[in-house]
N, C-alpha and C positions, 0 to 999 in steps of 0.2 A: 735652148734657153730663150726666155721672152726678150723682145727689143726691149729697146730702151723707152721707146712710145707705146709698144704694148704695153707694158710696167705703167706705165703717167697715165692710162686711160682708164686700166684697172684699181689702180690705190685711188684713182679720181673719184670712182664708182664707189668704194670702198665708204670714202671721205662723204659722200651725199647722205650720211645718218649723224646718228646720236655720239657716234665716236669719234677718240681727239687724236686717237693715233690705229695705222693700218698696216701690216707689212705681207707682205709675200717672199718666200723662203721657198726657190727650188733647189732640187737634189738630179744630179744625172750621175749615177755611181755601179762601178763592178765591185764582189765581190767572188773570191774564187778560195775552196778550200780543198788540198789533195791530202788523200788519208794514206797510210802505209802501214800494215803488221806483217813485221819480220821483214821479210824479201821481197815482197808483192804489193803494189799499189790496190787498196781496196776502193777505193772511191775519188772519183774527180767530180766537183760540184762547182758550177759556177754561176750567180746571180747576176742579173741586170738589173737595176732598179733606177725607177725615173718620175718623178711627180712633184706636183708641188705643196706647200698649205699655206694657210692664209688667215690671218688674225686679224681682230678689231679691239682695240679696247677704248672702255668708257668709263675715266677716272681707274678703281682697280676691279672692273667689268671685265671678264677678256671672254670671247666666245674664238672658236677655233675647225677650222675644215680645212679638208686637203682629198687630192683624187691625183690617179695618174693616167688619166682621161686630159689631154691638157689642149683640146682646141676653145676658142673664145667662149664659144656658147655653153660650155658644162663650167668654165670656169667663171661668168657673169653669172650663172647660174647660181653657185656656192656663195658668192659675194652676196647676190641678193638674199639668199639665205641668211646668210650673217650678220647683214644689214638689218633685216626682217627682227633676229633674235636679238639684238643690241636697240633697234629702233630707228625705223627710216625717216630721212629727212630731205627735202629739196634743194637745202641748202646743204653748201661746204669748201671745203676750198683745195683748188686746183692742183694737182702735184705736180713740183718740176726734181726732175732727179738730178744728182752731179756726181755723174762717178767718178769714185775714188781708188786710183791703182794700190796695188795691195802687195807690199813688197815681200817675198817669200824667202824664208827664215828655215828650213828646212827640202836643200836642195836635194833630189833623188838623182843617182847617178844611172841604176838597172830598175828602169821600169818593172814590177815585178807580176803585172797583171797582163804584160805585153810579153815577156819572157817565152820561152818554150817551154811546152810542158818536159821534153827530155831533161834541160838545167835541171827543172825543180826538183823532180824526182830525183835525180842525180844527187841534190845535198840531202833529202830527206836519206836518201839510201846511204852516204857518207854517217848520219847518226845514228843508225839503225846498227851498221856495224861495228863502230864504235862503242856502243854500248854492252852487244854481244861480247867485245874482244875483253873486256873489262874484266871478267869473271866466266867461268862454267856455272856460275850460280844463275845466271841471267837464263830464263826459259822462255821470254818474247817480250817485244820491243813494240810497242805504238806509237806511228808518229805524223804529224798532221803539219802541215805549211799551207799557213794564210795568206794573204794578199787581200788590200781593202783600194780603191780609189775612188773617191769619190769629189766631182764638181758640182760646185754651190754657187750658186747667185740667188744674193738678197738685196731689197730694196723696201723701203719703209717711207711713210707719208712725210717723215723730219726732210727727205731730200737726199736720204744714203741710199747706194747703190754700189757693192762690192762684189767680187767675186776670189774664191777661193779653194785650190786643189788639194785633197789631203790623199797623201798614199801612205800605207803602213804594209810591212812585214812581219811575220812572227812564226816560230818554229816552235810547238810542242810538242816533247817527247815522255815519254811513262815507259817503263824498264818495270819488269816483275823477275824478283829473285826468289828461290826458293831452299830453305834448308834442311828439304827432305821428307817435310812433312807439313811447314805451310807457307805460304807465297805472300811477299811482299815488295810494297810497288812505291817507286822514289818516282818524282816528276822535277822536270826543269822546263822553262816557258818563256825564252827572251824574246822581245819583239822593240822593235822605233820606227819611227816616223821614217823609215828610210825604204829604199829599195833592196836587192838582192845583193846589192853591195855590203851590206849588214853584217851578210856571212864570212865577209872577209877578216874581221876583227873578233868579230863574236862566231866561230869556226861550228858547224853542225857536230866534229866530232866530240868538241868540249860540252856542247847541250848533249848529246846521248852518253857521255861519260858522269856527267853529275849527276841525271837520271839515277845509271845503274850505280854509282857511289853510295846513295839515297836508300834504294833497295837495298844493298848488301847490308850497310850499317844496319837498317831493321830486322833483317832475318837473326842481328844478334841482340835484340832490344830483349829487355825483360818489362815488366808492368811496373809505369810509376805509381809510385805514390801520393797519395796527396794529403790536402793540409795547408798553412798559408804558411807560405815564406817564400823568400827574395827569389826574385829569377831575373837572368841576363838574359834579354832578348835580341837577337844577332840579327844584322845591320839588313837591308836588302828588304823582302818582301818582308821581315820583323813589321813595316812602317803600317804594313793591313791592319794591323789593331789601333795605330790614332785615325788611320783615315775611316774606319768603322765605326771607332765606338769615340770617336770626336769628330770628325770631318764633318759627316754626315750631321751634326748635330750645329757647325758651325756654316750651313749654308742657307741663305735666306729662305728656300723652299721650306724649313723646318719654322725657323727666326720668325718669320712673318707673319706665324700662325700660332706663336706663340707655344711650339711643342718643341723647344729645345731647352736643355738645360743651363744654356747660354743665353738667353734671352737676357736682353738691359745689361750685357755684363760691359761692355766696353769700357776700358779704361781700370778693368779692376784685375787684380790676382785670380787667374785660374789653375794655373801652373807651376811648379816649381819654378825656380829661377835656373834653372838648367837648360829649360825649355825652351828653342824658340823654333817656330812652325810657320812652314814658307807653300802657299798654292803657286808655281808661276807654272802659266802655259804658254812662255815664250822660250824654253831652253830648246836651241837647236834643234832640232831631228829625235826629239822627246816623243816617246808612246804617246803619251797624253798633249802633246803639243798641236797649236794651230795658229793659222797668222791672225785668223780673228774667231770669234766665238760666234754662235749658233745664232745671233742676231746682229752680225756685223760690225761690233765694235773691237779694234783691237786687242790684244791677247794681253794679259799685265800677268808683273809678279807682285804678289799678293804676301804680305808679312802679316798671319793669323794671331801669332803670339811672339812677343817678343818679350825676352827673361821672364816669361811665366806671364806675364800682362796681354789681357787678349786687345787686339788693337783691330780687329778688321773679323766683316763677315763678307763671306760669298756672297755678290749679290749679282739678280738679274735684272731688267726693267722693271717687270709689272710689282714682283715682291718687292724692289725700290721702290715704286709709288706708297706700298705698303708702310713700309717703314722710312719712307722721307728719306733716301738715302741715293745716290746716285750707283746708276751700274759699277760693277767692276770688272767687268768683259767675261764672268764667269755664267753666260748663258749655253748651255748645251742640250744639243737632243740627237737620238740614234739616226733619224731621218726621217723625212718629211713629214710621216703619218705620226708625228709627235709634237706636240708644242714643247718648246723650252721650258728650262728654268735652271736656276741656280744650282753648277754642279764642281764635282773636282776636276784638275787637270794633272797635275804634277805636283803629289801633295807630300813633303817630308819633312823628318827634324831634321835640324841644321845643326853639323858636327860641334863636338865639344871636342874634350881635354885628355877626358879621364882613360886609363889602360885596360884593357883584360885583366891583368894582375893586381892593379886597385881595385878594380869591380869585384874580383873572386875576393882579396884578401878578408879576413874576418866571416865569409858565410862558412858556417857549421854543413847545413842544409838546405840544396834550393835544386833550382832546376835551370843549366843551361839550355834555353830553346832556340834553337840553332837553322829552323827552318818552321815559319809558320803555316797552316795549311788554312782550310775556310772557316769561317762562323758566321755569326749571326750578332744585330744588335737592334737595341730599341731605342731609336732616336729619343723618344720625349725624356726616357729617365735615364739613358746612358748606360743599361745594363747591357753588358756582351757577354758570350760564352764565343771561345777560340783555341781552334785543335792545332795540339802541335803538331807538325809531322814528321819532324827530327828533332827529337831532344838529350837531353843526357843529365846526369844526375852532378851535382855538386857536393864533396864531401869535405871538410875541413879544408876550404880552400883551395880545391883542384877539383876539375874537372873530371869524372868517372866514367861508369858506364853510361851505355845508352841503353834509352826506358823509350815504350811504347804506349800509347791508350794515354798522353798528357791532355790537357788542354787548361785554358786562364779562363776562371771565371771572375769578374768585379764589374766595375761601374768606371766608365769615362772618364767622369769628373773627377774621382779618387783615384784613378790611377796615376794621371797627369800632377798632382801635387806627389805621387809617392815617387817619381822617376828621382833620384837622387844623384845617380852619375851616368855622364853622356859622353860617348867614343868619339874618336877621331876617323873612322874609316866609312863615312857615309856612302852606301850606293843606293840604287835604286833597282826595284823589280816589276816587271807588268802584269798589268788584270785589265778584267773587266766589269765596269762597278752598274750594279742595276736600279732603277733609283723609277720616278713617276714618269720623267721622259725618256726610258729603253734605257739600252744595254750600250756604254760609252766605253770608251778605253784609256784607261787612268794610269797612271804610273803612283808607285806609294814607297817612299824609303828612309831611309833613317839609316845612323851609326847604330852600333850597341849602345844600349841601353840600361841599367841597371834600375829594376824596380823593387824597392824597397820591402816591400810584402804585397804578395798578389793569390789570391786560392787558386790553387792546381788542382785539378780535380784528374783523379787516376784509377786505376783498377788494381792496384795492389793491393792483398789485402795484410793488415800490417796486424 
């Protein structure tokens, strides 16, 4: 990492142009991913990665470089580059930094990138067989442990200079069952902000058993149907569909450019009044957690909507200057070769009231979706398409079979007024969300959920 006077010579240099604000963001970080099918370790990979980048902005100008070339002379070199493309000037004024300690809100107890490769493989092999033990239906088992650490120091021409460690853990496992004549495949994928201590609470054999849980139930799925009517979406990774087809559309990288379906809504009804929707990236040892965001401002929790009123958007600096709005610590990027901007951290509903049995009472026809799987959405008009990948049918009231080939089709904005009843057993589940600045790791959760009318689009044919 640069000194502290390295840093003041550079943002000084930075500062001799047209622009009113400079910062410099380095990364020195491991990653390490070991893969496993069946019994045998197929791959161990491990990255180094180390460099910096370096921004100018002029009003909402921003020009942006970065290298992991990191002696004086390549990086004056990129400065004056930047300076060049923003506009040089003789004048400017001098940076002094004052660093700021950075209290850490997510302690690691098992390093998990310093670990032994024996451990690792040792839990990866603990859910491998666990999943086998599940069933004779189970014909192979895939399973991958990450490890991410990465150290940050950023410093900016305002006089911030912070630093910050982030390690994460995550075990995915995929189980394929087969009933003789076609194969199917249940996944589970938990990960935090923690070390290999993780596995102590969160056990490798309960992630390879929910897996193959996943797969069996499919090998007995028949093809939904579809049509529009009410479906209960269950608690956990259910939350991927607000933070897709609404998240995404409530963060100033959208906001600012005027392609969100939220734009000017502040203060107004978006939502049922069932609804209220929380970003914080300060919870504990959270996936999507950190002590400060991608531009060194503290970590906040964020209330997007409260009783259906949207009160708050993600916001980063420069799309602040955009819309006159001060930061909200929601600046993230994958690493260095990325400028920030306004992204999620830990985005859920926040529990209500309502039962499984009030939710089911009175549906004729719907679809329990009981595990969501991936989709797609368009920020500007808030259409999404979203596969289920566990579901089950609803018949007068109870819960049925399970149907395969579901997915939700509608729009953001209508969904969020149709959610009508909201559970009591909120969790959360991790991904990884991809957005203009790379590939971050988010957390997205919610209770059950009951939505009113939503199209399921299925292959049944009726």
């Amino acid at each position: 990492m640069l000194s502290k006077t390295q840093l003041e010579r550079m943002l000084t240099r930075c500062m001799r142009s047209k622009a009113d604000f400079a910062e410099i963001f380095e990364e020195d970080g491991t990653s390490e991913a070991i893969s496993m099918l069946n019994d045998a370790v197929e791959d161990v990979n491990r990255v180094l990665r180390s460099g910096i980048g370096i921004r100018l902005y002029a009003g909402t100008r921003s020009v942006y470089g970065y290298t992991n070339v990191l002696d004086n002379a390549t990086l004056e070199e990129i400065i004056d580059d930047l300076r060049a493309a923003i506009g040089k000037e003789e004048q400017g004024k001098d940076v002094v930094l004052h660093p700021t300690p950075v209290k850490n809100n997510h302690p690691v107890a098992v390093d998990p990138v310093d670990a032994s490769l024996a451990e690792k493989v040792a839990l990866l092999d603990r859910a491998q067989k666990a999943a086998f033990a599940t069933s004779d239906q189970i014909e192979k088992v895939n399973g991958t442990l990450s490890a991410v650490r990465q150290h940050v120091q950023i410093a900016n021409s305002d006089g911030r200079l912070v630093q910050d460690t982030r390690i994460r853990t995550r075990m995915a496992c995929a189980a394929y069952a087969s009933d003789g004549t076609t194969l199917q495949s249940g996944t589970a994928s938990p990960g935090a902000s923690m070390g290999l201590e993780f596995f102590d609470t969160t056990t490798p054999e309960a992630i390879g058993q929910e897996a193959a849980r996943v797969a069996i139930v499919l090998t007995k799925a028949k093809p939904c149907p579809s049509g529009k009517m009410p479906v209960i979406i269950d608690n956990g990774f259910g939350g991927v569909i607000f933070h897709e087809a609404c998240g995404h559309s409530l963060e100033a990288t959208a906001v600012a450019k005027n392609q969100s379906v939220f734009c000017g809504k502040l203060g107004e009804r978006i939502a049922s009044e069932k609804v209220t929707a929380i970003d914080d990236g300060t919870i504990p040892n959270a996936w999507g957690s950190q002590n400060v965001d991608d531009e060194g401002n503290p970590q906040q929790k964020r209330v997007l909507i409260k009783d259906g009123i949207l009160q708050s958007y993600m916001v980063d600096t420069l799309n602040g200057r955009r819309m006159n709005m001060a930061s909200t610590g929601s600046s993230r990027r994958q690493s260095y070769k990325f400028e920030p901007t306004s992204r999620m951290s830990n985005t859920f509903l926040a529990a209500g009231t309502d039962s499984l049995e009030d939710m089911l009472d009175g549906v004729e026809k719907g679809l329990y979706a009981k595990k969501m799987g991936g989709g797609s959405v368009n920020p500007q008009t808030g259409e999404f398409n979203f596969a289920v990948q566990e579901g089950y049918l609803i018949e007068n009231g109870k819960i049925t079979d399970p149907v395969k080939g579901a997915s939700l089709i509608g729009n953001g904005k209508e969904i969020l007024m149709h959610i009508d009843m909201v559970g009591d057993n909120l969790s959360r589940s991790q991904g990884m969300c991809g957005s203009s600045s790379g590939s971050i790791p988010t957390d997205v959760g919610q209770p059950r959920i009951r939505v009113s009318k939503i199209t399921v689009g299925g292959t049944a044919n009726e």
